[in-house]
N, C-alpha and C positions, 0 to 999 in steps of 0.2 A: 851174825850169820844169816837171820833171817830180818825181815822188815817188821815192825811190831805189830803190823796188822795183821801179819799172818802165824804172831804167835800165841797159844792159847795165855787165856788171861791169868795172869800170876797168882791173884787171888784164889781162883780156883783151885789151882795147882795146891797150893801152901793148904788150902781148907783140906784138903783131900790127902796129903800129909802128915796135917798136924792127927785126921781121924785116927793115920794106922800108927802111930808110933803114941808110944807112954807116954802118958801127961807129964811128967816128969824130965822128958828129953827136949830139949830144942836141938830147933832145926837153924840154924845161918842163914842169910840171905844169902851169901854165895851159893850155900849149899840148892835151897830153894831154887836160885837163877837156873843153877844146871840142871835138876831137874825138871824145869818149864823148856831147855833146851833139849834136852831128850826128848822127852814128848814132843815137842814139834816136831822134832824131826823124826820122832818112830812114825806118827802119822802122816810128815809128806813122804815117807819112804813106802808107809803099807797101803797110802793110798794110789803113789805112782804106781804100783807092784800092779794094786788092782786092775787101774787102768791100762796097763798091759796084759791082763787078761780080759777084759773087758775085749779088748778092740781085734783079741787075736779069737774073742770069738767072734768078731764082726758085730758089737755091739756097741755104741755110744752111748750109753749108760751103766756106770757099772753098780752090778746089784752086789746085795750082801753075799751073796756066795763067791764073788768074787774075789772080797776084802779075807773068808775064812780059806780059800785055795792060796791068796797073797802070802798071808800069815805063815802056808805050809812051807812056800816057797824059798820064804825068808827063813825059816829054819826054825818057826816058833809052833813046831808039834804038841810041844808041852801046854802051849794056851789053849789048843783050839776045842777042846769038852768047856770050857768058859767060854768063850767065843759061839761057839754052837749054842749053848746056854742062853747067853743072853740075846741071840738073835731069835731062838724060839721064844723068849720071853716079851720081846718087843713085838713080834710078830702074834701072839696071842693078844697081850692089851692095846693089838693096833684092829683086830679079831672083834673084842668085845667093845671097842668105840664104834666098829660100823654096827654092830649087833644091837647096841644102844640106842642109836641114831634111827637104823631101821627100824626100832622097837616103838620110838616117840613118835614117828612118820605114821608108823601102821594103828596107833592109840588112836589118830585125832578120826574115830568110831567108823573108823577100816576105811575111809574116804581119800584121795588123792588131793594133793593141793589143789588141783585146777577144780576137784569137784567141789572142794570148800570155797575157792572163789565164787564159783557161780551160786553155792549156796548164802553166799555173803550177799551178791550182787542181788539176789532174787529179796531177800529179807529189807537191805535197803530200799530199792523196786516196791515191797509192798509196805513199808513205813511211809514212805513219800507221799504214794497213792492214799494212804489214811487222812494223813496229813493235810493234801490236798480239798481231800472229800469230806473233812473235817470241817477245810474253810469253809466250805460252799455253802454250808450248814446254817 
């Protein structure tokens, strides 16, 4: 149905299988196969979904709200408190990586990069000048 490049990897699938179901149960490779073909195709169906909300709001990008409006559209009401879930969750530890980031930026003792360059350039500047005045010695 679809080209193997665009279906997600089976491995994955199967790991994430074997998690929900009792140790005790096997799962078939047939069985497996189809479930890697569902999933492909739930995701190029809720992703086309999106992209038609996307573009019917005159946008060529489509954002996560768009995938949880697809979801309603497709008829998957029942998902979307998971769905909302997990978009507030990515969107929090996507939150605390810039919060991080700003925080390491603002540590190096409240100085701007370009101010730590110059203050780099000036300390070389005056090693050199030692150095020089050193030899002359």
């Amino acid at each position: 149905m679809f080209d193997d490049d665009l279906m997600l990897p089976k491995a994955t699938i199967v790991k994430a299988i074997k998690e929900r179901v009792p140790e005790d149960m096997k799962v078939g490779g047939e069985t497996s196969d189809l479930v890697v073909s569902c999933c492909t195709t739930l995701i190029h169906v809720l992703s086309s979904t999106a992209n038609e909300i996307s573009e019917r709001n005159k946008r060529a990008t489509i954002q996560p709200e768009d995938v949880v409006q697809a979801a309603k559209e497709l008829g998957f009401e029942s998902y979307i408190p998971v769905l909302e879930k997990a978009l507030d969750e990515w969107k929090s530890e996507k939150k605390e990586a810039k919060d991080l980031k700003n925080k390491k930026a603002a540590s190096l003792n409240g100085m701007s990069q370009e101010e730590l360059i110059k203050m780099q350039q000036q300390l070389f500047q005056q090693a050199k000048d030692k150095a020089q005045g050193g030899a002359m010695e």
